[in-house]
py3Dmol code that shows the C-alpha trace and the ligand (Angstrom):
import py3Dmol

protein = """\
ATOM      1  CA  UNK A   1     100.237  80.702  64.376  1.00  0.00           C
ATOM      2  CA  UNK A   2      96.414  79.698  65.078  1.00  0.00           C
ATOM      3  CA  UNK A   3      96.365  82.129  68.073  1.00  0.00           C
ATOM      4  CA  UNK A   4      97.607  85.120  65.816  1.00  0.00           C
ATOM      5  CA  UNK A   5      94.524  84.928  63.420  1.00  0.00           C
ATOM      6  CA  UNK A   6      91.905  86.382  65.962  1.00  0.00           C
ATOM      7  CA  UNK A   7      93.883  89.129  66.868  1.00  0.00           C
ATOM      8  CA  UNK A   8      94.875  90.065  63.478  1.00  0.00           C
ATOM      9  CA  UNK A   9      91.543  89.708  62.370  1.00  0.00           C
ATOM     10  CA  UNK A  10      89.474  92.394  64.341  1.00  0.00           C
ATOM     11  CA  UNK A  11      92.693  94.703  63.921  1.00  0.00           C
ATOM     12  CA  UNK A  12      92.201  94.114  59.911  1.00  0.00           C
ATOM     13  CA  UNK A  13      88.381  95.103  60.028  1.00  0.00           C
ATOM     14  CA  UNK A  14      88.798  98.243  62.179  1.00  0.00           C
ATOM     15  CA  UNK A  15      91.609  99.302  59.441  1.00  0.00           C
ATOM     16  CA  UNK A  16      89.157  98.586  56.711  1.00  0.00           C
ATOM     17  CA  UNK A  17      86.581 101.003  58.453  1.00  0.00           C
ATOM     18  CA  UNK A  18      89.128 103.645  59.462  1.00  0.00           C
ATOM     19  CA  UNK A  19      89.770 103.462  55.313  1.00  0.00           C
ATOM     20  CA  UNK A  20      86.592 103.740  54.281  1.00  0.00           C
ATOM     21  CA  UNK A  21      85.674 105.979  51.876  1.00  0.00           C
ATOM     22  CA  UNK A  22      82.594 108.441  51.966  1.00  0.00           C
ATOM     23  CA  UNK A  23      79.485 106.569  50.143  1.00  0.00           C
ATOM     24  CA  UNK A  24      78.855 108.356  46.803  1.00  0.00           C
ATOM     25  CA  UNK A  25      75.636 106.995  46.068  1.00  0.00           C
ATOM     26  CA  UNK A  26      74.556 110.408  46.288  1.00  0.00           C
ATOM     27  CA  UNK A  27      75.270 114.117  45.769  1.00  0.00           C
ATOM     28  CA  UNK A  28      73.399 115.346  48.421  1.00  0.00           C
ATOM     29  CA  UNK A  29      74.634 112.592  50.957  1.00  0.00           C
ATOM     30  CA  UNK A  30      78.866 113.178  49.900  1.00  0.00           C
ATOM     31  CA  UNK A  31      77.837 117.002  50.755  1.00  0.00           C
ATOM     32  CA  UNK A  32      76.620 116.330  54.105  1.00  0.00           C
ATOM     33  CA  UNK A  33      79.703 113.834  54.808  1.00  0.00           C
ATOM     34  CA  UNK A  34      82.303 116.858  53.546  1.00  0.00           C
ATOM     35  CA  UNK A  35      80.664 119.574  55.652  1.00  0.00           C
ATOM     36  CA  UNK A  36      81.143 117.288  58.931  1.00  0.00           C
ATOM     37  CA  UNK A  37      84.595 116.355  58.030  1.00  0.00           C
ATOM     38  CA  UNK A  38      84.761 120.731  57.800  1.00  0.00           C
ATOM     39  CA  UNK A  39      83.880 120.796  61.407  1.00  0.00           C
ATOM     40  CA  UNK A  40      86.084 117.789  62.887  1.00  0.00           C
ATOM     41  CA  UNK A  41      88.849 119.576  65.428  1.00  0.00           C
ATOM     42  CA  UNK A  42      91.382 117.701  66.882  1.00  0.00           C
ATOM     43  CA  UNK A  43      90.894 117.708  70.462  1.00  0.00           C
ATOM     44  CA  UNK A  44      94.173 117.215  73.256  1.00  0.00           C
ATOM     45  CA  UNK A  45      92.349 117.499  76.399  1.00  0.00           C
ATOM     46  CA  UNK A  46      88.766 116.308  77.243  1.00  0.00           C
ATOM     47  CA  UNK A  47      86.455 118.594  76.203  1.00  0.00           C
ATOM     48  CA  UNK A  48      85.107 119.454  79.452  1.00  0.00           C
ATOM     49  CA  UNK A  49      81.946 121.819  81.294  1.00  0.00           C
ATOM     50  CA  UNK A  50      79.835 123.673  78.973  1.00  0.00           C
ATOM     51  CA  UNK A  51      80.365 127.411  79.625  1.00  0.00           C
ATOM     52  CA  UNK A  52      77.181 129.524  80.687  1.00  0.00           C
ATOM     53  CA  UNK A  53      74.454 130.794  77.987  1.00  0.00           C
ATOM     54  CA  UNK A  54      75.416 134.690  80.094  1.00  0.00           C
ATOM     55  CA  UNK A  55      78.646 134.393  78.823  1.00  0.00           C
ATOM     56  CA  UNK A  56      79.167 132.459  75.828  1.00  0.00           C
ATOM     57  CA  UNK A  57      77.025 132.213  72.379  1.00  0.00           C
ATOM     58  CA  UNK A  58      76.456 129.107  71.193  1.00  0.00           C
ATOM     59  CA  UNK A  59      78.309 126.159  73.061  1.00  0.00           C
ATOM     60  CA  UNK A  60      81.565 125.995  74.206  1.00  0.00           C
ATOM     61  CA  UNK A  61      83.570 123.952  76.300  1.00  0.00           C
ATOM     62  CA  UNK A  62      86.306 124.583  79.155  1.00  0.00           C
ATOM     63  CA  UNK A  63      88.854 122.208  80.368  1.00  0.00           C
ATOM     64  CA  UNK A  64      90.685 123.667  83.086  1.00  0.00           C
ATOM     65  CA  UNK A  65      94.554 122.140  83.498  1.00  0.00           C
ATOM     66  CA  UNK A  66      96.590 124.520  86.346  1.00  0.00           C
ATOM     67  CA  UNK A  67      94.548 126.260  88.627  1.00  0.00           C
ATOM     68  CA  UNK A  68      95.364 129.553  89.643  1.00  0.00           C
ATOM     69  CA  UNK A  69      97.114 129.545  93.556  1.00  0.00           C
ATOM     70  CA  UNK A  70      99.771 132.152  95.419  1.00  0.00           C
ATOM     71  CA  UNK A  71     102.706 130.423  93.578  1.00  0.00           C
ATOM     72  CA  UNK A  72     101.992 130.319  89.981  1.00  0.00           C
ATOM     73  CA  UNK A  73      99.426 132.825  90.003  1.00  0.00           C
ATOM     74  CA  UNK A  74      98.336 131.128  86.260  1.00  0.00           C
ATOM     75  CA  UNK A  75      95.156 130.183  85.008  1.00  0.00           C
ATOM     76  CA  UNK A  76      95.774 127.789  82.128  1.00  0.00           C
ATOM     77  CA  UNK A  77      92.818 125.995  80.247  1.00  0.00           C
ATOM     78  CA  UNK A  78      91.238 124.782  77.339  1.00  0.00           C
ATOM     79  CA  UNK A  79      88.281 126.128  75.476  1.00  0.00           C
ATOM     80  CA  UNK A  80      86.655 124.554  72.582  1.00  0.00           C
ATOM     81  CA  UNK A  81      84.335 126.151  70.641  1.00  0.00           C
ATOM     82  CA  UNK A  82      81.481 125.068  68.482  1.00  0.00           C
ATOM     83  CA  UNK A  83      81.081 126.395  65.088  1.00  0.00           C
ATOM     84  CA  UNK A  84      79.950 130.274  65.509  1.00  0.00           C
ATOM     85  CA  UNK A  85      80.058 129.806  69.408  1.00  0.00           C
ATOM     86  CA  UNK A  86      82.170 132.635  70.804  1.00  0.00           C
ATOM     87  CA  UNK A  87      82.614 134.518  74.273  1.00  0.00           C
ATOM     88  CA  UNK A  88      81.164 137.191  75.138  1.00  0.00           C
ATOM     89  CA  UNK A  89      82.998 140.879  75.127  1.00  0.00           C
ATOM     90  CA  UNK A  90      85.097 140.588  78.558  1.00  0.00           C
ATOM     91  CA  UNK A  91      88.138 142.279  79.522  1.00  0.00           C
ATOM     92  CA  UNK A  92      91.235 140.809  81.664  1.00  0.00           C
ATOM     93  CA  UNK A  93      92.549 142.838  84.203  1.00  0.00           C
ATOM     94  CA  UNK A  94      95.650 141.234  83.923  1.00  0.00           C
ATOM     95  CA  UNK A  95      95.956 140.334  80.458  1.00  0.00           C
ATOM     96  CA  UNK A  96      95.509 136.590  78.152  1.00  0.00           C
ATOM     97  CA  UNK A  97      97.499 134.335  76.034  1.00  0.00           C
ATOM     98  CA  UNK A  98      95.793 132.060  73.843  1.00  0.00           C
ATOM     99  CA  UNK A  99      97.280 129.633  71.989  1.00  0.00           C
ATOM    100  CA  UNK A 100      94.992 128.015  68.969  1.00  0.00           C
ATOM    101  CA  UNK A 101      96.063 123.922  69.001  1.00  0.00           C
ATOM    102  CA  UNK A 102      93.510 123.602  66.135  1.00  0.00           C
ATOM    103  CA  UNK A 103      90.463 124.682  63.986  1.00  0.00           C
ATOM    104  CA  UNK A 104      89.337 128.195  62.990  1.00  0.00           C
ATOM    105  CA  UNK A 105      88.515 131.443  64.563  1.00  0.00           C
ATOM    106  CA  UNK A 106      88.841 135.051  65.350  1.00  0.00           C
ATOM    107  CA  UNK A 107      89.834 137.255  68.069  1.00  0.00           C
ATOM    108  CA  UNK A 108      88.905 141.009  67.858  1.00  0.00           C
ATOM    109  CA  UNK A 109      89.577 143.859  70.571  1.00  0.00           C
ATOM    110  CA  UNK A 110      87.053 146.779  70.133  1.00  0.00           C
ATOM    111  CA  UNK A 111      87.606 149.345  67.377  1.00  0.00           C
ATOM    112  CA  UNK A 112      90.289 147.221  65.988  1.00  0.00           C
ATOM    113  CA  UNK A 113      89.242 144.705  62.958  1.00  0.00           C
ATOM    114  CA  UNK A 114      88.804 141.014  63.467  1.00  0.00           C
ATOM    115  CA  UNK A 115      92.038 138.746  63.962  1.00  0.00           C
ATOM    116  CA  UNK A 116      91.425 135.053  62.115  1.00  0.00           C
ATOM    117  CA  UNK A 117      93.006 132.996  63.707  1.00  0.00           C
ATOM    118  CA  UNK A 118      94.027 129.255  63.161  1.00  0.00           C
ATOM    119  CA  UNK A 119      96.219 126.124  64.581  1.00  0.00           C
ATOM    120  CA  UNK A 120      99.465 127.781  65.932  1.00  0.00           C
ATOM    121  CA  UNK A 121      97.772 131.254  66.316  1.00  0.00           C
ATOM    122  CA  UNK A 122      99.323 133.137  69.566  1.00  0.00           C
ATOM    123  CA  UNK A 123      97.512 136.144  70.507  1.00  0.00           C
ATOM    124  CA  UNK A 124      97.956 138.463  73.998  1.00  0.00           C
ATOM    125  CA  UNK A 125      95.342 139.814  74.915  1.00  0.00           C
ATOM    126  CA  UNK A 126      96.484 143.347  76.539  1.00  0.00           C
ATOM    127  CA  UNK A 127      95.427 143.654  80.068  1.00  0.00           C
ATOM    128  CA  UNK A 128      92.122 146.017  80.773  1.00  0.00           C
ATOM    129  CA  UNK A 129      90.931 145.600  76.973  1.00  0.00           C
ATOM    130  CA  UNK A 130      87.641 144.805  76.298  1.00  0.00           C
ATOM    131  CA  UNK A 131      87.553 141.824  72.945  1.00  0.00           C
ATOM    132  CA  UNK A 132      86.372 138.527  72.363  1.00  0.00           C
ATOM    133  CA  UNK A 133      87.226 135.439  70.802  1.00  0.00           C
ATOM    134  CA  UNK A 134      85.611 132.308  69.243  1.00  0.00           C
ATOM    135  CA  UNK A 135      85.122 130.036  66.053  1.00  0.00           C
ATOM    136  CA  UNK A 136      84.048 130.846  62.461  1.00  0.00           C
ATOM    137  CA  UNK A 137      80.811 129.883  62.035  1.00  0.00           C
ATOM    138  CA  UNK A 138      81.979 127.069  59.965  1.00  0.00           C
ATOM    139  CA  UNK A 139      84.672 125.099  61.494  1.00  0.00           C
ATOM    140  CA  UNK A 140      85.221 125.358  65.414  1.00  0.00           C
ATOM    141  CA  UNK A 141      88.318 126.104  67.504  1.00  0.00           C
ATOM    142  CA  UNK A 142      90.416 124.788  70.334  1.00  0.00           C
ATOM    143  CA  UNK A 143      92.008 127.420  72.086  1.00  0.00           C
ATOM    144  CA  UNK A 144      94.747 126.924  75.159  1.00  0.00           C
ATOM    145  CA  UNK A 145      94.413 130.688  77.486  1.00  0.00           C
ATOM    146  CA  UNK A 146      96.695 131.188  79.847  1.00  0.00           C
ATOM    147  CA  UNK A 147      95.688 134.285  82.176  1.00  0.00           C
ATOM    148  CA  UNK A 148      99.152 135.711  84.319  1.00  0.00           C
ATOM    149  CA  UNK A 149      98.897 137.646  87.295  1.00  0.00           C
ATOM    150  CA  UNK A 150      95.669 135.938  88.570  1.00  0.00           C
ATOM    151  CA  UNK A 151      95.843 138.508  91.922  1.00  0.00           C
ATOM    152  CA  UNK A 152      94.989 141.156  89.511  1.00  0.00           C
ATOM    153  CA  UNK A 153      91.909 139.462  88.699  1.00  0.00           C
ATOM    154  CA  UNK A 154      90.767 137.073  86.075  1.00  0.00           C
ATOM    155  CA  UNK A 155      88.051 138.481  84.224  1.00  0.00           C
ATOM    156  CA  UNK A 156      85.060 140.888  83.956  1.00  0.00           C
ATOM    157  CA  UNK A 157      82.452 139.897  81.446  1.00  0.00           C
ATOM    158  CA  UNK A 158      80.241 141.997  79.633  1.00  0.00           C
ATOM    159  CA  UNK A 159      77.334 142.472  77.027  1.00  0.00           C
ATOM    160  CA  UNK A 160      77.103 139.384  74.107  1.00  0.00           C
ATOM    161  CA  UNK A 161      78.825 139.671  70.641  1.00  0.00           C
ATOM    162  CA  UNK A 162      76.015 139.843  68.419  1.00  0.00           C
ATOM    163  CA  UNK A 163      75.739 138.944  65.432  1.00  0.00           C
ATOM    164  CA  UNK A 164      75.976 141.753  63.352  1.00  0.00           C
ATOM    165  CA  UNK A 165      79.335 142.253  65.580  1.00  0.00           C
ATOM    166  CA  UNK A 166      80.805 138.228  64.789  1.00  0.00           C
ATOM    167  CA  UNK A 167      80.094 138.696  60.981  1.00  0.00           C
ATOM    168  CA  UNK A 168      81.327 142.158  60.576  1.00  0.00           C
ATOM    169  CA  UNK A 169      84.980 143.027  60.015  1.00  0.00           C
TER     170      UNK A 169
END
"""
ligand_1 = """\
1
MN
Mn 89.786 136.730 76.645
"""
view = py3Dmol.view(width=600, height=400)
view.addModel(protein, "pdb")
view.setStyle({"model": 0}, {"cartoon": {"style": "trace"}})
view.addModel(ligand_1, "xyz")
view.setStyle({"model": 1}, {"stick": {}})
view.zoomTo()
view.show()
């Protein structure tokens, strides 16, 4: 029985932390604790290499899982983006599938009005169409793409999304 207690005992405190409750000492510090808990995404892969300041706005993340080769011809990854981080406008020559796994975000393909999406979103992205995707500026989004066809090409990027463009319709 002796042997159990120091097990049980760190086990007990780290359940006592994980059940904490935000301090509410004051307004102004509860605030602060409910916006971060606004921007927590759950995350299934690691989040990855930071994609480049030409291409993205703001920071965001891609984890790549099956690399495209002459079999599968699939690009599958994971992209998670920051609150208001989004791509810029790109086109893919063969087309996208994105699958949101969790957070907020929209997807809009030009002329058309902004798509929100959220966890369990599915969107295809029509081959040779120039959009964009990314978070709302308040809570960020992980997004699984899939790109088929990668002989075709992958993709072509273009100018930034600015933002006039990300808070319009
Ligand atoms: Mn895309």
């Amino acid at each position: 029985m002796k042997k159990v207690v120091p097990i049980l005992l760190p086990a007990i405190f780290i359940v006592a932390l994980s059940c904490k409750q935000p301090k509410q000492e004051t307004d102004g510090r509860q605030e602060v604790v409910a916006v971060e808990h606004a921007k927590e995404v759950d995350a299934i892969f690691p989040q990855g290499q930071k994609g480049s300041p030409k291409t993205f706005t703001g920071n965001a993340y891609n984890y790549g899982l099956v690399m495209m080769d002459s079999t599968y011809t699939t690009l599958v990854g994971n992209v998670y983006f920051e609150p208001g981080a989004r791509s810029n406008w790109h086109i893919h020559p063969a087309g996208q599938i994105l699958i949101i796994t969790d957070g907020e975000g929209f997807h809009q393909i030009e002329g058309q009005p902004k798509e929100i999406l959220k966890k369990g979103s599915v969107v295809k992205c029509p081959p040779n169409t120039k959009h964009w995707h990314g978070a709302s500026p308040d809570k960020g989004m992980q997004q699984l793409y899939i790109v088929p066809n990668t002989e075709k090409g992958v993709v072509e990027w273009m100018e930034a999304v600015t933002d006039e463009q990300y808070n319009g319709n």
